[in-house]
C-alpha positions as CSV (number, residue, x, y, z in Angstrom):
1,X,293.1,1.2,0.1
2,X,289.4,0.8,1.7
3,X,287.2,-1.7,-0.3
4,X,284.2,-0.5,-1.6
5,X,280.5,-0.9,0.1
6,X,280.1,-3.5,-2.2
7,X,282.8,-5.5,-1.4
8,X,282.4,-5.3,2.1
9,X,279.0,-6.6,1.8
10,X,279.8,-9.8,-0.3
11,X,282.8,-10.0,2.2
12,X,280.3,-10.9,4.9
13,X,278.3,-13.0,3.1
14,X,281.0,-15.4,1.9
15,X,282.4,-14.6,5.4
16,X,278.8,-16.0,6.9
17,X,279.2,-18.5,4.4
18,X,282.7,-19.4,5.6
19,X,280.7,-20.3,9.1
20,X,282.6,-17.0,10.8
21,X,280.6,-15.5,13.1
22,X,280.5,-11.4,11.7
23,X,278.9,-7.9,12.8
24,X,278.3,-4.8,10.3
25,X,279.1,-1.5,11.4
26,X,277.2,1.1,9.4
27,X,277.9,5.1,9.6
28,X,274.2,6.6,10.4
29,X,274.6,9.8,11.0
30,X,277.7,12.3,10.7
31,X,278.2,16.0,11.9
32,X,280.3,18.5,11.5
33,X,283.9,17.2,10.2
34,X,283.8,13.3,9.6
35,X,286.5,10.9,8.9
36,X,283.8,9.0,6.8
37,X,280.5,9.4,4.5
38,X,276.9,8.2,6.2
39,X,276.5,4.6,4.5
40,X,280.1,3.7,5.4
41,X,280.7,0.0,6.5
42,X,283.0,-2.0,8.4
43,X,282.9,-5.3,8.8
44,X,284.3,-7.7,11.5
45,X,284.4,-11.1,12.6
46,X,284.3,-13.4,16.2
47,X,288.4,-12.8,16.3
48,X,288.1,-8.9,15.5
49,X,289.7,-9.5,12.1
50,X,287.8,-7.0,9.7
51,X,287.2,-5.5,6.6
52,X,286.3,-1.3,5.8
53,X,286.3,1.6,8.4
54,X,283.8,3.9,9.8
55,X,286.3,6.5,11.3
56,X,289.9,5.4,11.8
57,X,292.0,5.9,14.9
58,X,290.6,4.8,18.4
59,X,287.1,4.8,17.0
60,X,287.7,2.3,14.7
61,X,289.2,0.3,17.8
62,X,286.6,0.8,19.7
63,X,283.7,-0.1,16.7
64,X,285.6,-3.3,16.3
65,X,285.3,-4.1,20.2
66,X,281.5,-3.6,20.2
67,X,281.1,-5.0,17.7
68,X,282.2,-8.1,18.9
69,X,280.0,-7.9,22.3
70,X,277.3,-7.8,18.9
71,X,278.0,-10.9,17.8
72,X,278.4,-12.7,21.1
73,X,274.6,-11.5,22.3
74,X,273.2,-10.8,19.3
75,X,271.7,-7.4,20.6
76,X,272.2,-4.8,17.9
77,X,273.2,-1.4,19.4
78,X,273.9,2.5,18.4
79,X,277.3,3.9,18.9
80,X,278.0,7.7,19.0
81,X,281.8,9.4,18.7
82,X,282.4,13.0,19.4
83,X,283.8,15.6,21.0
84,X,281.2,16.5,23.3
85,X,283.3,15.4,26.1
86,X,287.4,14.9,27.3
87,X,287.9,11.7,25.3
88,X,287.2,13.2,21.8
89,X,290.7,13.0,22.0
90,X,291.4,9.5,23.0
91,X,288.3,8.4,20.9
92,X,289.7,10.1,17.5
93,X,287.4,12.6,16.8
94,X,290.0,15.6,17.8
95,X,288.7,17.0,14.0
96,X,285.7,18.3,14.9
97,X,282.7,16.0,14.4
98,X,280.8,13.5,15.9
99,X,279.3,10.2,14.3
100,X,276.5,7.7,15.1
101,X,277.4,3.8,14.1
102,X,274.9,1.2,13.8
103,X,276.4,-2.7,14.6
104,X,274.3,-5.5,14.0
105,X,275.1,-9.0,13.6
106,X,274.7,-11.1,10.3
107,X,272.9,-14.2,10.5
């Protein structure tokens, strides 16, 4: 079962609190078919344990990679998943849609 917005968000502030090093994923903008609503969260920490989604599949995988890169410089960065090109597939978006995923890191 997926944890709620709010639980992911006091999840990363008694994670912070914890002294783990963590990034938040947010969904920013969907289209088309979309594993999850705008507004959906995932959080992760230094050793890519983590807490929500924002897709599922690869993407998810691949959200949880960057988002470590986040933490480590600090840089905040946009992510987009779609099918717009041969690794839809690969990426998990084979339904359709494409999504945009904000990652920043919590200090």
């Amino acid at each position: 079962m997926l944890s709620t917005d709010t639980d992911i968000l006091a999840a990363a502030a008694s994670w912070r609190r914890a002294g783990r090093a963590v990034a938040l994923a947010t969904v920013i903008e969907t289209w088309g078919s979309a594993p999850r609503p705008v507004g959906s969260h995932l959080l992760v920490d230094r050793e890519g344990d983590f807490l929500g989604s924002v897709s599922g599949g690869c993407v998810e995988g691949a959200v949880i990679t960057e988002a470590i890169e986040v933490i480590e410089s600090g840089a905040p960065r946009v992510l987009e998943f779609g099918v717009a090109d041969e690794t839809a597939w690969r990426a998990g978006l084979s339904c359709g849609g494409r999504i945009r995923v904000f990652v920043e890191r919590v200090d």
